[in-house]
N, C-alpha and C positions, 0 to 999 in steps of 0.2 A: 235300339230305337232311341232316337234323338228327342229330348224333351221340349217342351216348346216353351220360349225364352222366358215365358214369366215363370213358369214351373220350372224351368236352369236354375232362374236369379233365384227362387224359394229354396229349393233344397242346396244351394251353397250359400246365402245366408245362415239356413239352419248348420249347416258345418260347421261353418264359422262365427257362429255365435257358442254352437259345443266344445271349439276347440278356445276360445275364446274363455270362458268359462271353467272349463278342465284347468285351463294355466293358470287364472285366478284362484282355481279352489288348493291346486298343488304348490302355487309361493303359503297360502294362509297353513296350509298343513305343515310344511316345511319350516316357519314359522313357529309354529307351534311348538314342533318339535324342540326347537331352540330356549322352551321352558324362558320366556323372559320376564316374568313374573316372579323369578328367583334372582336375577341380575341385579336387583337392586334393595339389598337385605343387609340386615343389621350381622347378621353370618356373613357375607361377602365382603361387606366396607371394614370388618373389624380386625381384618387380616390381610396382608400382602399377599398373600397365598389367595384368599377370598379375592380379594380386586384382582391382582390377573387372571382370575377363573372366570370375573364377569366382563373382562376387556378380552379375554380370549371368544366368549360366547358374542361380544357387540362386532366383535372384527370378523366374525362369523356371521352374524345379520346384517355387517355392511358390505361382504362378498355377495350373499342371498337377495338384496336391492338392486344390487347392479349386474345381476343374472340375470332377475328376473324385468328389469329394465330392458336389457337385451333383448330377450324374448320378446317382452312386448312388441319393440320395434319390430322383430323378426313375424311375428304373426301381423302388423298391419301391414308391411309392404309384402307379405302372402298374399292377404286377403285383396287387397288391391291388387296385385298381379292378378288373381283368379276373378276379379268382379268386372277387370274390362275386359276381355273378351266376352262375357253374358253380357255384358251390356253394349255394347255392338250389333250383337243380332237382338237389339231391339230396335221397334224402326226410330228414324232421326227423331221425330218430335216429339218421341216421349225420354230419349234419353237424360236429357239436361234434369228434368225432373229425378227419375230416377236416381242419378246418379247425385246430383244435391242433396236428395235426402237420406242416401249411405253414407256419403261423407259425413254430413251433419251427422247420421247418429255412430259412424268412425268420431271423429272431433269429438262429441261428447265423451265417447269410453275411454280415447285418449284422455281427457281431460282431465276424470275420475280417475287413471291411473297413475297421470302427472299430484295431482294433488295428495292421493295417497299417500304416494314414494314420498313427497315431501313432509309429509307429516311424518312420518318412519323415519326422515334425515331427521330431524327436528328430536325426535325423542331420544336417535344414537349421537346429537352432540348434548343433550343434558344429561344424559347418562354420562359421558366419556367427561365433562363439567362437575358431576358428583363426585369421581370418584379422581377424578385430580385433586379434589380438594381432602378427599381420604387419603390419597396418597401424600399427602402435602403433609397432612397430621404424623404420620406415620417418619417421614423425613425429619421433620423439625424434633419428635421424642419418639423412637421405632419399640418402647416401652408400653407406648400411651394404651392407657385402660378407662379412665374417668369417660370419655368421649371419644366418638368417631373423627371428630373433626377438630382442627388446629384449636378453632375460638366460635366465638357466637356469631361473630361475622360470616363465617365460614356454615356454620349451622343453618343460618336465616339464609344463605346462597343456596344451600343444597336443599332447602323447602324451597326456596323460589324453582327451583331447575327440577325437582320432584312433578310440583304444582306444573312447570311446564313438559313435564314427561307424560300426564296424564293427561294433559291437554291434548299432547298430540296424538294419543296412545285412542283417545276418543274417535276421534277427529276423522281418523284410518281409519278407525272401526266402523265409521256412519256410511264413509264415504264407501267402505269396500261392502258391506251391505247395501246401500242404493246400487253399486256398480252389479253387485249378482243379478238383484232385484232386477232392474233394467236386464240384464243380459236373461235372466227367465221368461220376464214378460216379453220380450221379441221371440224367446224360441217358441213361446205359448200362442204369438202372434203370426208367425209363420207355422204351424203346424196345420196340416190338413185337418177341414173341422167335415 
């Protein structure tokens, strides 16, 4: 039995809001996994061995961004492939409405995803930033015990690039909580009441 177009449009929204959501919650697990709360430790920078353990782990969260980059694009031009034909057999003069305000709230999740990712770029070049300058220390006396880092110079650099690792590290985290948020409230909004 063929559903009748506004209940089509309802239960593949709701699809694609769950498949939408599943991909947000499997990059944050995945993520997780990658333990990055230990990348950037007084155990990691105080050893060669430590630093490529934690540029092995960042080049591994910067394969995991552009995966899940991928994805992304790959579920909107899904979802847009599957919401114009429902939106067709709806009659003309309600489509333009319709269809404005998918896109709009496509645009937005794009948006929230674009802005993420970037804050994730943001905290894998001040990390990759820290530990150049540990690496640096390491090059110039491969002895060095006093400190992690060459000079004070170098110290006040890798608090500034810390300070912006946690900026960004926030920043993600607000943004990928509104973006579920939003992605909850529509599947709570389209659910049969």
């Amino acid at each position: 039995m063929e559903l009748p177009p506004r209940q089509a449009l309802i239960q593949l929204m709701l699809q694609l809001q769950r498949n939408g959501l599943a991909l947000s919650q499997a990059y944050a697990a995945r993520q997780t996994a990658l333990e990055l709360e230990k990348v950037v430790t007084v155990e990691r920078l105080s050893s060669m061995e430590g630093v490529a353990t934690s540029l092995a782990v960042i080049a591994a969260l910067e394969a995991l961004v552009e995966e899940h980059r991928k994805l992304v694009r790959q579920w909107l031009v899904e979802a847009t492939r599957q919401l114009v034909p429902v939106l067709e057999e709806h009659p003309e003069d309600q489509r333009k409405d319709i269809s404005d305000g998918l896109m709009a709230a496509l645009q937005a999740q794009m948006q929230h995803q674009h802005l993420s990712l970037q804050a994730r770029g943001e905290w894998i070049d001040a990390a990759r930033s820290i530990f150049r300058l540990a690496q640096r220390a390491r090059e110039l006396d491969p002895r060095v015990e006093r400190s992690l880092f060459a000079n004070e110079d170098d110290f006040e650099e890798a608090e500034r690039q810390g300070e912006r690792m946690d900026a960004a590290s926030a920043a993600e985290h607000r943004l990928q909580e509104e973006l579920a948020a939003r992605m909850r409230a529509r599947l709570e909004q389209f659910q049969p009441r």
